[in-house]
C-alpha positions in Angstrom: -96.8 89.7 -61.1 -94.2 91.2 -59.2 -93.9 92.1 -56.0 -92.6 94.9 -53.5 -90.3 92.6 -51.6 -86.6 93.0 -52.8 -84.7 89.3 -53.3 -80.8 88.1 -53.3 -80.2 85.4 -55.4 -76.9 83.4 -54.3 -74.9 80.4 -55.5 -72.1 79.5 -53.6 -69.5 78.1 -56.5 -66.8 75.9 -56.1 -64.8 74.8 -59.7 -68.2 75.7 -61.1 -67.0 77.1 -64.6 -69.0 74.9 -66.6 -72.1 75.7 -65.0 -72.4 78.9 -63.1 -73.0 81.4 -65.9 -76.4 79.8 -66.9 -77.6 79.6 -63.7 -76.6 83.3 -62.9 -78.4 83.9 -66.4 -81.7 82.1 -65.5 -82.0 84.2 -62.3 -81.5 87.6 -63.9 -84.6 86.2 -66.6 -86.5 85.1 -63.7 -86.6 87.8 -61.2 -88.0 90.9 -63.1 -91.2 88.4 -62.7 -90.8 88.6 -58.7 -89.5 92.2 -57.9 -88.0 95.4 -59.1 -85.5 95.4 -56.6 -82.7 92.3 -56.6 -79.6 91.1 -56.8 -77.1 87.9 -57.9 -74.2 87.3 -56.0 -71.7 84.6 -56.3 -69.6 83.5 -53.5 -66.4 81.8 -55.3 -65.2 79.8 -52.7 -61.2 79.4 -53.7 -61.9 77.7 -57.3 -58.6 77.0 -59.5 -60.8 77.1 -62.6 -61.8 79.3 -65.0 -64.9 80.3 -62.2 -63.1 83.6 -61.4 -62.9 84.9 -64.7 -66.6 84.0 -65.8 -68.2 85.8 -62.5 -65.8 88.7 -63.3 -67.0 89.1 -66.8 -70.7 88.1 -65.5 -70.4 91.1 -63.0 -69.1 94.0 -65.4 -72.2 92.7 -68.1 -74.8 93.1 -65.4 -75.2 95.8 -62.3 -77.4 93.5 -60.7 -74.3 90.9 -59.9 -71.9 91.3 -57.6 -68.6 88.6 -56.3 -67.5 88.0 -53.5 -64.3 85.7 -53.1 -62.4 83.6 -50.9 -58.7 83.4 -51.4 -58.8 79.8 -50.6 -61.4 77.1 -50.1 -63.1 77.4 -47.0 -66.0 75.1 -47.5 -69.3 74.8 -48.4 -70.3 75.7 -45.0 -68.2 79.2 -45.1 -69.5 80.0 -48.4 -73.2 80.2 -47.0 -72.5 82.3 -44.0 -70.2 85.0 -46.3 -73.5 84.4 -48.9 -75.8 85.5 -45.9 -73.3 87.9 -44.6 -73.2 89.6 -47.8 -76.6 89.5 -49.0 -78.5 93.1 -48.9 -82.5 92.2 -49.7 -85.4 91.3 -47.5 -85.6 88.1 -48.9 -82.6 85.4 -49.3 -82.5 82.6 -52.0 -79.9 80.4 -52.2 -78.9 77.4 -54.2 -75.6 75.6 -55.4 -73.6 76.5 -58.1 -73.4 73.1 -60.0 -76.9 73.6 -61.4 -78.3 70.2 -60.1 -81.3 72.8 -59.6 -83.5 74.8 -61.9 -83.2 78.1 -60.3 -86.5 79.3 -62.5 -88.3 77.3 -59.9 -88.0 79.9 -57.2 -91.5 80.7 -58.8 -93.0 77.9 -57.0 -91.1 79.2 -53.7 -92.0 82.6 -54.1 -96.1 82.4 -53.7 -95.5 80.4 -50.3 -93.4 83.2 -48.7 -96.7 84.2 -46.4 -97.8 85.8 -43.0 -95.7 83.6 -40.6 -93.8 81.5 -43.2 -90.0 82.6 -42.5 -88.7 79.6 -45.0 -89.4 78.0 -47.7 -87.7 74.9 -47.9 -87.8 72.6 -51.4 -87.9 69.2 -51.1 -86.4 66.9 -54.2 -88.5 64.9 -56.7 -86.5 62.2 -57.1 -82.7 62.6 -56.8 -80.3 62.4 -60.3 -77.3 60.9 -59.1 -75.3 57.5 -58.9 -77.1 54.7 -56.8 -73.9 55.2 -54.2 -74.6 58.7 -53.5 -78.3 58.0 -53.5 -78.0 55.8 -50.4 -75.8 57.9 -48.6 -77.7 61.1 -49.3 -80.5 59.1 -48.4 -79.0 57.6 -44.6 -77.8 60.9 -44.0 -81.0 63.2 -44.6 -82.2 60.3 -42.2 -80.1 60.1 -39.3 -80.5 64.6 -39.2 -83.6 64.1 -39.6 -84.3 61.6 -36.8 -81.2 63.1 -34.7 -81.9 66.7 -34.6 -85.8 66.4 -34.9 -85.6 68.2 -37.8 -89.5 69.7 -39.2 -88.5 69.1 -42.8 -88.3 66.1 -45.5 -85.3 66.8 -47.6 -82.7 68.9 -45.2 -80.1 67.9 -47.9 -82.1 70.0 -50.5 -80.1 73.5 -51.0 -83.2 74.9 -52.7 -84.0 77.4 -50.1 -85.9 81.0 -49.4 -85.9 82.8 -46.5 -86.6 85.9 -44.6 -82.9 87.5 -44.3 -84.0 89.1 -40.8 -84.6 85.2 -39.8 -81.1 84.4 -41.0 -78.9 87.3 -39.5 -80.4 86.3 -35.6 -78.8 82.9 -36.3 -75.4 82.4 -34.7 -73.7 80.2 -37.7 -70.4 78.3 -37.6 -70.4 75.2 -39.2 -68.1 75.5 -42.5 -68.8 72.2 -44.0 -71.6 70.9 -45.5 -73.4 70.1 -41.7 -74.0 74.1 -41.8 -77.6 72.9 -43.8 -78.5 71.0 -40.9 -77.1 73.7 -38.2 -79.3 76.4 -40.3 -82.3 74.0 -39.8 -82.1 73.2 -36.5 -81.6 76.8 -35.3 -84.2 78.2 -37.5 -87.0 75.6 -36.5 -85.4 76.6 -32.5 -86.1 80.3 -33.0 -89.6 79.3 -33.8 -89.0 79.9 -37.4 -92.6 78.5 -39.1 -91.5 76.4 -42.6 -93.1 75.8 -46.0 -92.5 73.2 -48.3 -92.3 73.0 -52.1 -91.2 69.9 -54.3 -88.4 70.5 -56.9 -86.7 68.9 -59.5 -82.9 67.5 -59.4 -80.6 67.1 -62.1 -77.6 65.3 -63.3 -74.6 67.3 -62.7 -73.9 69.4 -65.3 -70.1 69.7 -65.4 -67.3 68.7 -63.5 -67.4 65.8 -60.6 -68.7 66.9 -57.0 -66.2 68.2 -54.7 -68.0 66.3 -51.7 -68.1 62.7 -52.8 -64.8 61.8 -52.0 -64.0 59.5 -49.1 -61.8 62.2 -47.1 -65.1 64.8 -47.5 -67.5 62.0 -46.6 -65.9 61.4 -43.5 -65.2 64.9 -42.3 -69.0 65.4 -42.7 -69.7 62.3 -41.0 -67.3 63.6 -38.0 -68.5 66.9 -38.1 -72.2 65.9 -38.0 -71.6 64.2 -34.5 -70.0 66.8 -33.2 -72.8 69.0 -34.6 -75.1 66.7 -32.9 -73.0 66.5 -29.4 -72.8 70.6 -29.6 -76.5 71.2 -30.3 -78.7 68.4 -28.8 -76.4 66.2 -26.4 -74.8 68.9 -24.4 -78.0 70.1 -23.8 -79.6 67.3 -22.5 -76.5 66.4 -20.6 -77.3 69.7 -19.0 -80.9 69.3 -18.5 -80.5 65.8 -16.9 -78.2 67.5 -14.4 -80.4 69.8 -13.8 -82.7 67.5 -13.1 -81.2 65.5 -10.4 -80.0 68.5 -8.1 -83.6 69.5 -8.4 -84.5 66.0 -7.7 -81.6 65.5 -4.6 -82.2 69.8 -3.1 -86.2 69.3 -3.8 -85.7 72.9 -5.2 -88.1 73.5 -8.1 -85.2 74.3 -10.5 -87.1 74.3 -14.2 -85.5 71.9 -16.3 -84.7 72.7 -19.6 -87.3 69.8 -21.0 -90.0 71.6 -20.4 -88.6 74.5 -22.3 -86.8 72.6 -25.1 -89.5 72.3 -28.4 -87.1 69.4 -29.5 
């Protein structure tokens, strides 16, 4: 049964050729079941395949796609926040464009968007990669976890719904694949409430990922800690200051512990 709460659909695509037509496909069969009123947008984030040319031919079959392109690659990170910027509907869904996920399962999303519930975050069921990028997906999801107190199991699942007016109030600027955990961390911040539904992961259909390469490994690894220094250590750097002027002046200066949900 469908429902009167309009939806964008969005993959942001990188060298996604292979893959992004069906998934573009399986959203426009799937969300006649959820709404009258939505839309699939692509965000081709500087591919030098063929992606261009399928989205452009996807867009003039359908009204209900649009494209938005980067000249260059910007990162994963910069193709979310021009997704976000771009998308139009009450509701936001995003996933990635290598179709490692079954977008037909925003049906199990869809029912949990409730009263408070501002996102629904998937979680996956088992992960279909090499044992290599098992470990490290599985030390990093871990450590942001752990690091940022993050209220969620699987932060590295891009399986995601939200309430767009939840989004836009969110200052983002990571442009590499951290921006997951920045999007997190802020939401749960704002007092954003969560719901959780388990999804299924699948081989990669084409292509090799763009991120499993030592030089991207790294650059996440770096940006993470800075990601980390920026959001949670300058804060308490701040709020341990705080609290020894208010310790040294007696003043009753509020530290920011007492405000800080983290």
């Amino acid at each position: 049964m469908s429902s009167n709460r309009s939806i964008t659909v969005f993959f942001p695509a990188f060298n996604d050729a292979g893959s992004i037509a069906s998934l573009v496909t399986d959203a426009l069969d799937v969300l006649p079941a959820l709404t009258d009123d939505f839309e699939v947008l692509v965000v081709n984030d500087g591919s030098t395949d063929a992606t261009s040319d399928v989205l452009e031919e996807l867009a003039r079959a359908s009204p209900h796609v649009r494209v938005v392109h980067h000249e260059r690659n910007r990162g994963y990170g910069a193709a979310l926040r021009t997704g976000f910027g771009h998308a139009r509907k009450e509701l936001v869904f995003y996933t990635d464009g290598d179709g490692q996920y079954d977008v037909r399962e925003l049906m199990a999303l869809h029912p949990l968007m409730t009263g408070a519930v501002g996102v629904v975050n998937g979680y996956k069921i088992g992960r279909s990669d090499a044992r290599a990028r098992k470990v490290i997906g599985g030390v990093y999801n871990r450590l942001a976890r752990v690091l940022f107190r993050l209220p969620i199991r699987d932060v590295d699942c891009d399986f995601r719904l939200m309430r767009r007016r939840v989004v836009e109030r969110l200052d983002l600027v990571s442009s590499s694949g951290v921006i997951c955990v920045e999007l997190v961390r802020k939401l749960h911040a704002s007092g954003c409430v969560f719901a959780e539904a388990p999804v299924r992961h699948y081989p990669r259909r084409h292509g090799r990922s763009q991120f499993f390469t030592f030089g991207r490994v790294a650059r996440t690894a770096f940006d993470f800690f800075v990601l980390w220094f920026r959001l949670v250590g300058l804060r308490r750097f701040d709020s341990g200051r705080r609290d020894q002027k208010s310790a040294a002046g007696g003043s009753p200066v509020a530290s920011d512990k007492a405000q800080d949900p983290f």
